[in-house]
C-alpha positions as CSV (number, residue, x, y, z in Angstrom):
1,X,-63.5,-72.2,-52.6
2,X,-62.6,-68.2,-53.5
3,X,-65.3,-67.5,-51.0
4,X,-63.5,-69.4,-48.3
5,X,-60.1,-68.0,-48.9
6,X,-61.5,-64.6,-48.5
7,X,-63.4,-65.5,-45.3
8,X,-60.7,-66.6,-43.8
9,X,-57.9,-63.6,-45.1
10,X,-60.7,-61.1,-43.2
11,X,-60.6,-63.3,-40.3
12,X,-56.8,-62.9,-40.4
13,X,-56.5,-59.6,-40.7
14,X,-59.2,-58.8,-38.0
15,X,-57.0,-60.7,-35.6
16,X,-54.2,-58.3,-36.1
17,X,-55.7,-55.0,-36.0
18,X,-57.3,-56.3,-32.7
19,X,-54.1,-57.5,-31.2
20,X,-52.1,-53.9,-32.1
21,X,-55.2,-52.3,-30.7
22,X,-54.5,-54.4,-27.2
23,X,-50.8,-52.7,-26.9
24,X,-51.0,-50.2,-24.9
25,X,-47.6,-47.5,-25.7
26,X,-47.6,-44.5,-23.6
27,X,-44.8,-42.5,-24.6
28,X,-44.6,-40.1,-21.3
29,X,-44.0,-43.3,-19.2
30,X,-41.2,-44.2,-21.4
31,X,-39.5,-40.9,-21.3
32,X,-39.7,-41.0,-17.3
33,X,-38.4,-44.4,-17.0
34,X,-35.3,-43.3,-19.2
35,X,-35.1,-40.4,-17.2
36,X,-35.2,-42.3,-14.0
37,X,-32.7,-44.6,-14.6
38,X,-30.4,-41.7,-15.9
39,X,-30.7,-40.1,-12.6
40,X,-29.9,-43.5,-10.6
41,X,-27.0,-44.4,-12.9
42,X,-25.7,-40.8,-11.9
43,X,-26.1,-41.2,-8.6
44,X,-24.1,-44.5,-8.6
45,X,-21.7,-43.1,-10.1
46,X,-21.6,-39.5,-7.7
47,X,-21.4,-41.4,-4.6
48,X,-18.7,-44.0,-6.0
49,X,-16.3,-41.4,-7.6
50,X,-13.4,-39.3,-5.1
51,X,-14.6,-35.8,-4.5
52,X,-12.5,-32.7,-5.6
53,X,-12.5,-30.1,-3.5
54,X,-11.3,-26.6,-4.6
55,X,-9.6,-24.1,-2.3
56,X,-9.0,-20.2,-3.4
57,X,-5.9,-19.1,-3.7
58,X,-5.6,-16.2,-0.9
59,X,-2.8,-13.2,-0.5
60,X,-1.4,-12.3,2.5
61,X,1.1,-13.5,5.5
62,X,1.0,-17.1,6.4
63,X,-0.8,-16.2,9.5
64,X,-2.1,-13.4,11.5
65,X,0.3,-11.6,13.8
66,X,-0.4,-12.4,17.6
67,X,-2.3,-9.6,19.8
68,X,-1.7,-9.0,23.4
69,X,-3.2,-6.9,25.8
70,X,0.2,-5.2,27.5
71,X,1.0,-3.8,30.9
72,X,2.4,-0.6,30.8
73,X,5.6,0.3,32.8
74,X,6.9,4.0,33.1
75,X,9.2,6.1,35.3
76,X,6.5,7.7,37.6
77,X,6.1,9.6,40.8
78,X,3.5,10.7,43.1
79,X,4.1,14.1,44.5
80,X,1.8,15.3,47.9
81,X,0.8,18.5,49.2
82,X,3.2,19.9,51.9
83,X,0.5,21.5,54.0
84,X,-3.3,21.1,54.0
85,X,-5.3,23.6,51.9
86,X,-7.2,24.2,48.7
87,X,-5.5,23.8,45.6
88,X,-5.2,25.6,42.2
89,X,-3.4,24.1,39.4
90,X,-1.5,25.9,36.5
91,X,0.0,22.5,34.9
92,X,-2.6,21.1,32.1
93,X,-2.4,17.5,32.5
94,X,-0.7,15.7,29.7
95,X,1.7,18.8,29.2
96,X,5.6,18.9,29.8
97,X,7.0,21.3,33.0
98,X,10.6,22.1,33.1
99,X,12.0,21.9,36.4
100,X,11.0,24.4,38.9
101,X,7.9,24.7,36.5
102,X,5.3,25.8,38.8
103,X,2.4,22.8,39.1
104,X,0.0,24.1,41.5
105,X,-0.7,26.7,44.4
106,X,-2.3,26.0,47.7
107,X,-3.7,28.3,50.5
108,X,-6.1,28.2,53.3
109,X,-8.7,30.4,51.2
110,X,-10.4,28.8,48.1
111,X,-9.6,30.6,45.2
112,X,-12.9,32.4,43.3
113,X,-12.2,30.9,40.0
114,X,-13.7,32.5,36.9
115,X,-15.4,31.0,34.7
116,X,-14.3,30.1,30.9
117,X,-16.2,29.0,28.4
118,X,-14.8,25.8,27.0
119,X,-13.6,26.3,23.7
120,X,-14.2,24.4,19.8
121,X,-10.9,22.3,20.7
122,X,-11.8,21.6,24.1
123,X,-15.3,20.8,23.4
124,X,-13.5,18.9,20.3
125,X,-11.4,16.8,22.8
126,X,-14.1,15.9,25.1
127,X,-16.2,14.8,22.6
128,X,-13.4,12.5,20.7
129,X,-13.1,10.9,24.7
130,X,-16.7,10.1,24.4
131,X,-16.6,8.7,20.8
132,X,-13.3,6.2,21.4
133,X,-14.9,4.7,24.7
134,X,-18.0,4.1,22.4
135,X,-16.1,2.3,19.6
136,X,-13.8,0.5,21.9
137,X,-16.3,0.0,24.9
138,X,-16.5,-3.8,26.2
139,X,-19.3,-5.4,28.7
140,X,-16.5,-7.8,30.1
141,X,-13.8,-4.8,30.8
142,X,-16.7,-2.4,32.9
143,X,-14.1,-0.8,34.9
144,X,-13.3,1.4,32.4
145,X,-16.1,3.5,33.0
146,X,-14.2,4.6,36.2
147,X,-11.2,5.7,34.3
148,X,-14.0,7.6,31.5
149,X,-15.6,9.6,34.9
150,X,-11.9,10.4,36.0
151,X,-10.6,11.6,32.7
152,X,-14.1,13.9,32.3
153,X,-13.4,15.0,36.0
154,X,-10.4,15.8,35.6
155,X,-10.8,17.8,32.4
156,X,-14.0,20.0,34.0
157,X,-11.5,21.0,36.5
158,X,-9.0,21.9,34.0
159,X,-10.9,23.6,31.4
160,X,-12.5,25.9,34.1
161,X,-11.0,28.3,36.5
162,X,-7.7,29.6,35.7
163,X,-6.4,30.4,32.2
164,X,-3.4,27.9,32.0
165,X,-2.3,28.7,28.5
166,X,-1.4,32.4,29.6
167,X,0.2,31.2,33.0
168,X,2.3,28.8,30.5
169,X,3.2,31.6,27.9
170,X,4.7,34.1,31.1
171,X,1.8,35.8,30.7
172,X,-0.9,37.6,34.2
173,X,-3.8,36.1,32.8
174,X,-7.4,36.7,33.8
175,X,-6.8,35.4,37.7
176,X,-4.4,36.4,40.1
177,X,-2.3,33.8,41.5
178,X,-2.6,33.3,45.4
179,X,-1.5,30.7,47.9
180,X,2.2,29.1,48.1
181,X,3.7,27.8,44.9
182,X,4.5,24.9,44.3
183,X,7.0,24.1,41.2
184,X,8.3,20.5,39.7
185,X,11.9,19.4,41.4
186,X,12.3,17.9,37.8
187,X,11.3,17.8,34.3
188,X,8.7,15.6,32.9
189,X,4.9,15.0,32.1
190,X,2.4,16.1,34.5
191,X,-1.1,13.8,35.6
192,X,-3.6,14.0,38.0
193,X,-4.9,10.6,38.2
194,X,-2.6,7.5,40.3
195,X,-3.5,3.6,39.9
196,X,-1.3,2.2,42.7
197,X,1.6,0.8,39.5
198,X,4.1,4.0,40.2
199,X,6.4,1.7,41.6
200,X,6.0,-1.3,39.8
201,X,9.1,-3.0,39.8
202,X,9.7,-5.1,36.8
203,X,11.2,-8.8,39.0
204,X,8.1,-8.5,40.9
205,X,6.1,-9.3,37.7
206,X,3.2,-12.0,38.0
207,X,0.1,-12.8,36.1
208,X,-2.1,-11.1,38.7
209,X,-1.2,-7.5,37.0
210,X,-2.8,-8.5,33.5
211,X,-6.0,-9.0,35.7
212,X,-8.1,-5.8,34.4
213,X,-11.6,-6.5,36.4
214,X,-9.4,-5.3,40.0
215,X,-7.9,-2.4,38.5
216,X,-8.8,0.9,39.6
217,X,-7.5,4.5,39.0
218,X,-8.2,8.0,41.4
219,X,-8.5,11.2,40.1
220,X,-6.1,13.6,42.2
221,X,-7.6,17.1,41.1
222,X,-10.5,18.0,43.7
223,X,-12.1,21.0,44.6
224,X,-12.5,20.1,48.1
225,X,-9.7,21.1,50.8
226,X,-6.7,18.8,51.1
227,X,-4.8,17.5,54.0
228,X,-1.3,17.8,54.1
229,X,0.4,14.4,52.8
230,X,-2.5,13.9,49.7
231,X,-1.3,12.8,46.9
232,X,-1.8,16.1,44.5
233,X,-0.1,15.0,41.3
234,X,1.9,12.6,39.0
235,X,5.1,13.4,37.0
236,X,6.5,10.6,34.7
237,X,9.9,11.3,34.4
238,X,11.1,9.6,31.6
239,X,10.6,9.2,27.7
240,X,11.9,5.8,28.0
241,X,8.9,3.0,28.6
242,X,8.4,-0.5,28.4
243,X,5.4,-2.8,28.1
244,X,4.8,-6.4,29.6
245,X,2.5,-9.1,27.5
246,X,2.1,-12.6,29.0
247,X,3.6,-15.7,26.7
248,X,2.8,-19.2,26.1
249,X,5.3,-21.9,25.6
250,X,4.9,-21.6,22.3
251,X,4.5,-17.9,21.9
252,X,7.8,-18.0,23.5
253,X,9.5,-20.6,21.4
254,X,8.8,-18.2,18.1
255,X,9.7,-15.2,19.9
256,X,13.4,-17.0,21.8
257,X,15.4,-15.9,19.0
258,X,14.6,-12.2,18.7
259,X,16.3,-9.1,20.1
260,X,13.8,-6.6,18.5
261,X,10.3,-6.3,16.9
262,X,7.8,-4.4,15.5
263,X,4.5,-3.2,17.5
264,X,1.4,-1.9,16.3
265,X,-0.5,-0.1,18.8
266,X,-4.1,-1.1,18.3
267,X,-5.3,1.9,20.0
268,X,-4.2,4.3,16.9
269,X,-2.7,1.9,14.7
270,X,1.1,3.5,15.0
271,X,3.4,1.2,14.8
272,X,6.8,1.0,16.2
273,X,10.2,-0.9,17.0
274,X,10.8,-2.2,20.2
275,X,13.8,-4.0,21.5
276,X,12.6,-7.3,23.2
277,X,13.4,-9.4,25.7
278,X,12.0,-12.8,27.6
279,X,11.6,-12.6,31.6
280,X,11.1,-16.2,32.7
281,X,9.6,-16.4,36.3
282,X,7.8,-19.2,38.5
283,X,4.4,-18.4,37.5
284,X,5.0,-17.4,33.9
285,X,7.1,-16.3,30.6
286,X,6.7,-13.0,29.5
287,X,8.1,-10.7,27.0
288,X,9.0,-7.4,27.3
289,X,8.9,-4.5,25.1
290,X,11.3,-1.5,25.3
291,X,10.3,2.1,23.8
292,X,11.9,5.6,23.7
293,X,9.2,7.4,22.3
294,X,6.0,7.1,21.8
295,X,5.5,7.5,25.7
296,X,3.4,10.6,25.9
297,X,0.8,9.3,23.0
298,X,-0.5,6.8,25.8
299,X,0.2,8.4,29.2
300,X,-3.3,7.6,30.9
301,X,-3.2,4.3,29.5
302,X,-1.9,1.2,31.7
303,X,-3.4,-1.4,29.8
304,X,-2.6,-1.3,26.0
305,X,-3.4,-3.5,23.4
306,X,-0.5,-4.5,21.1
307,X,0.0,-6.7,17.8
308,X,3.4,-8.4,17.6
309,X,4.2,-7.9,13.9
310,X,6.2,-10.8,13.4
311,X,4.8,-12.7,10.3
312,X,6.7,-10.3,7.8
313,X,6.9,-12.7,4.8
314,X,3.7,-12.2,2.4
315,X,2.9,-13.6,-0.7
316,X,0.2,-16.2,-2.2
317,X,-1.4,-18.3,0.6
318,X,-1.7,-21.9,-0.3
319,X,-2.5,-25.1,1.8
320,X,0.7,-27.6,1.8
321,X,-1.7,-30.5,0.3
322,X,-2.2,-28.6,-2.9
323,X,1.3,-29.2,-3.6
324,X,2.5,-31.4,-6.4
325,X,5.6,-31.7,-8.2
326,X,6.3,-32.3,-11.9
327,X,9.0,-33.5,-14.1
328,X,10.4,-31.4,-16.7
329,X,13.4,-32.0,-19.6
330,X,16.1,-28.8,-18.6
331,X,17.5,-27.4,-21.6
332,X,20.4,-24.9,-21.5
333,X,19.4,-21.2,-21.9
334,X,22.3,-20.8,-24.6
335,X,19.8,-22.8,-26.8
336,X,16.6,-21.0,-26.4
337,X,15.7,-19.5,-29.8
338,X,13.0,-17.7,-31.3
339,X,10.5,-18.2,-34.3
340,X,10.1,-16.3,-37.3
341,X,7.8,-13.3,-35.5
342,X,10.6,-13.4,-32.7
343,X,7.7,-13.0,-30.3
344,X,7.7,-17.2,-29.4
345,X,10.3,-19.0,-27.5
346,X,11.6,-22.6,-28.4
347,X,14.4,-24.6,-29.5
348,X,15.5,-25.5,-32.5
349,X,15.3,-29.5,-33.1
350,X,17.3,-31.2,-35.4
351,X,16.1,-34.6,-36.9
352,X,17.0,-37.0,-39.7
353,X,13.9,-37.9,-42.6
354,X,13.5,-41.1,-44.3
355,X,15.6,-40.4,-47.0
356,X,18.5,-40.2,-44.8
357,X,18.5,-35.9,-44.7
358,X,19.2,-34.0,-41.6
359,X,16.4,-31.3,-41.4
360,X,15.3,-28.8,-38.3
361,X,12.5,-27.4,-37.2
362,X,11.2,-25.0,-35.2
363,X,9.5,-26.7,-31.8
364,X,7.5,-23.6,-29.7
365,X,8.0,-24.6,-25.9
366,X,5.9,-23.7,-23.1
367,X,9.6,-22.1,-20.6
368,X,7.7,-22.9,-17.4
369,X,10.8,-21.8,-15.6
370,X,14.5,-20.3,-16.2
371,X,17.1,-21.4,-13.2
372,X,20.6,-21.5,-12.8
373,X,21.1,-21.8,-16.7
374,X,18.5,-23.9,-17.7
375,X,14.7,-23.9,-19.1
376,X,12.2,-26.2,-17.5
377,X,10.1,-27.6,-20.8
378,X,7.4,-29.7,-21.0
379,X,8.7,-33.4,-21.9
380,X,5.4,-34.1,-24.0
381,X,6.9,-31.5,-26.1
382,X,10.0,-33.6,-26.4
383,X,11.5,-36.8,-26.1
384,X,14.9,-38.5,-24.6
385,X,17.4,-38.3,-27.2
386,X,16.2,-35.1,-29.6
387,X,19.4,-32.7,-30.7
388,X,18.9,-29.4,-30.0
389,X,20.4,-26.9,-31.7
390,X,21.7,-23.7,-30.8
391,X,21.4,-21.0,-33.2
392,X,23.7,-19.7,-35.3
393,X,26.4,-22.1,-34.0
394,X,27.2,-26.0,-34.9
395,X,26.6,-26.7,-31.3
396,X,24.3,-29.5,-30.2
397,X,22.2,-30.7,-26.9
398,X,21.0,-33.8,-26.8
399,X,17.9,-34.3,-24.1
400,X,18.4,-36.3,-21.6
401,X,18.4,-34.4,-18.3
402,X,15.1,-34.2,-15.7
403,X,14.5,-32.2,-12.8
404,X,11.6,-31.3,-11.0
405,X,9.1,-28.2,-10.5
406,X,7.0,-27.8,-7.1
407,X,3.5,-26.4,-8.3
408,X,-0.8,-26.6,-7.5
409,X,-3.2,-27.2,-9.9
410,X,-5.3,-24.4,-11.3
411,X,-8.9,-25.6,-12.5
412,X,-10.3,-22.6,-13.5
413,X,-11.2,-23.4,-16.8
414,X,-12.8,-26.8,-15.4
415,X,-9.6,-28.8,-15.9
416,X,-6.4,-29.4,-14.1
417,X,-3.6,-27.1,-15.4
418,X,0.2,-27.3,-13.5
419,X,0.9,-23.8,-12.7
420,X,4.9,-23.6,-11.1
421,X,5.3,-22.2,-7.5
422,X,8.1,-20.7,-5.0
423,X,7.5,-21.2,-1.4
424,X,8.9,-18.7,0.4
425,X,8.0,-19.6,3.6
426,X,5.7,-22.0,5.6
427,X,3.8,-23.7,8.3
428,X,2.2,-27.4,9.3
429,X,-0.3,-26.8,7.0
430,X,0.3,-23.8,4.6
431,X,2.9,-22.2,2.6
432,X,3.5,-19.0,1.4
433,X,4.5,-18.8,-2.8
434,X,5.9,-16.0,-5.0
435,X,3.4,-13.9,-6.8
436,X,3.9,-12.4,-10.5
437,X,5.5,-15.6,-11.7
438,X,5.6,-17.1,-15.2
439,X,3.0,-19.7,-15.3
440,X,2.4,-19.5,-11.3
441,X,-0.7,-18.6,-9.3
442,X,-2.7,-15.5,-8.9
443,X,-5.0,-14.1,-6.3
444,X,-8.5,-15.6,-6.7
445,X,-7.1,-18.6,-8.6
446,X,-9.2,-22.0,-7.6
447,X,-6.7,-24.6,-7.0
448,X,-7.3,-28.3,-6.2
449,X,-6.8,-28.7,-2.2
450,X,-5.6,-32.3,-2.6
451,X,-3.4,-32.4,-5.4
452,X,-2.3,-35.7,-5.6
453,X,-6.3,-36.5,-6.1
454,X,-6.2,-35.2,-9.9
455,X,-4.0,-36.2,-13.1
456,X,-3.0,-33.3,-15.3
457,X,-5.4,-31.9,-18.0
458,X,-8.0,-34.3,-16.0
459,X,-11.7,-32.7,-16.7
460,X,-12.9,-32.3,-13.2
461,X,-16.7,-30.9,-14.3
């Protein structure tokens, strides 16, 4: 009977060694399954949750200042020779004569010219001619190597020959000076180049003259022998000068209200003021830009391009969907107090305890903002109905009063913090806010771009 009993409890227990053996546990595949399905439940819940996108906050004007590419309009005139011969000139171009300032000389004999070597300026200024066509050079704008080979021709001529400088300074010079004189019936700025614009007349204006591609300048210096009625030379006569830039509708709109403005000159990057004024014809709008000085810096320019400084206002740059606003409790400022350190602001609360006893304390307020008399406090710090006290005094407040703060939220730290703006000025789509506020924004800050998206204090990631 024993014997049976223990047949049968080794039969048993066989059974259940060989049954655990049969299991087969792999503990790698359990760890990837758990993984797995942690990935896929993330997933779900990546492509089912609201995106927050962040947006930098940026300092600067609310947008860049419009650039034009101006027609220039002086007081110019083409002077020709009286009689045909070769001509000498004593005038550098560029240079102011007095009238009856003596220009050039012509006779029927070419003049032996001596030869000067050019000097460290010269070489200096030919060299700076070179380097700003480089930097400003543009495949689309080629005729401007044409007004490059005039300008270099015109300065060979110049810097050899006769020595101008001592002519100008009353002095004999180095050449004797032949031939019939010829001197300036007025003052003014000499050049020897002409584009065909001296007598541009201002009502005759028309899109055609902002077409660069067909404009072409001479050179009037020449070695050669002239007829009688060449054009030699070109005086501008006045310091007074304007420049044209086309408009659009709504360049024009902006601009409507203005009587002057500030240019910058993107040639040098001088900047000046310039009394404005709209000309409205058949074929176009166009604004026009009045200067009285300033006019010699550019004198062998026709074509100048100009920045319309006209976005003044500059601050924080923020887009207009970042904006939120918040409710605060407004206190008085007569109540502000301070705690024991006298370093933290608050207010001084006054409640009642169970027993019955009136007893105060000291409640330390984030002041998001102090306005017309009153601090902006957070109302979690608060609630409808606490007396405030005001220090030293028997005075009391009770809260009641809300208004409202216009602000972004700052996620920085990886959570959504109010921080208080001031627009100061803005567009469709962005606004320009105070910088250096109190709990407001700083350059570089990360700000939600839809603000409405988020709930304060909301952990974003």
């Amino acid at each position: 009977m024993a014997e049976n009993n223990k047949r049968r409890t080794d039969e048993k227990g066989f059974s259940i060694i060989k049954f655990i053996k049969n299991i087969n546990f792999n503990i790698g595949t359990f760890i990837f399954g758990a993984l797995f399905l942690y990935m896929f439940i993330s997933f779900i819940i990546y492509i089912t949750t609201g995106k927050i996108t962040s947006y930098q906050v940026t300092s600067g004007p609310l947008d860049k200042n419009q650039t034009y590419t101006g027609f220039v309009v002086r007081d110019e005139q083409v002077f020709s020779a009286d009689t045909s011969g070769y001509i000498t000139y004593y005038a550098r171009e560029g240079t102011r004569v007095k009238k009856r300032g003596m220009v050039y000389t012509i006779s029927d004999t070419q003049t032996d010219t001596v030869e000067n070597q050019l000097d460290a300026d010269s070489l200096a200024q030919i060299r700076s001619t070179f380097e700003k066509y480089a930097l400003n050079f543009d495949a689309n704008n080629f005729n401007s190597v044409y007004s490059l080979k005039y300008d270099l021709e015109g300065n060979i001529l110049q810097y050899s020959g006769v020595d101008t400088t001592a002519i100008a300074d009353g002095k004999s010079g180095t050449s004797t000076i032949t031939g019939t004189a010829n001197v300036s019936s007025e003052d003014g700025v000499v050049l020897y180049t002409k584009d065909g614009y001296e007598k541009f007349d201002i009502d005759t204006i028309s899109a055609d003259i902002f077409n660069q591609k067909s404009y072409h300048k001479e050179n009037l210096k020449s070695s050669e022998k002239v007829d009688a009625g060449s054009d030699v030379y070109k005086l501008v006569k006045d310091e007074n000068w304007s420049v044209l830039v086309a408009l659009s509708d709504k360049q024009m709109a902006q601009l409507a209200a203005r009587t002057s403005i500030k240019v910058k000159f993107l040639k040098d990057g001088v900047t000046q003021t310039a009394g404005f004024s709209i000309i409205v014809t058949d074929d176009g709008k166009y604004g026009k830009l009045d200067f009285s000085s300033g006019m010699i810096r550019y004198i062998n320019d026709r074509y100048l391009d100009v920045e319309l400084v006209t976005n003044v206002e500059s601050g924080l740059k923020i887009p207009i969907s970042s904006i939120v606003t918040k409710e605060f409790y407004t206190i008085p400022e007569e109540y502000e107090s301070y705690g024991d350190n006298q370093n933290e602001a608050g207010f001084i609360k006054e409640t009642t305890d169970e027993e019955g006893k009136t007893v105060t304390e000291f409640v330390n307020t984030t002041l998001y903002r102090k306005a017309d008399g009153l601090c902006y406090v957070e109302k979690s710090d608060f609630e409808e109905g606490d007396r405030i006290i005001k220090q030293d005094s028997t005075d009391r407040y009770i809260i009641e009063k809300t208004a409202s703060l216009e602000g972004a939220y700052c996620i920085n730290k990886g959570y959504a913090v109010f921080r208080q703006i001031t627009i100061i000025d803005q567009d469709e789509e962005y606004c320009i806010v105070g910088n250096g506020q109190d709990y407001g924004l700083a350059q570089f800050d990360h700000i939600v771009l839809n603000g409405n998206t988020v709930k304060e204090d909301e952990i974003l990631y």
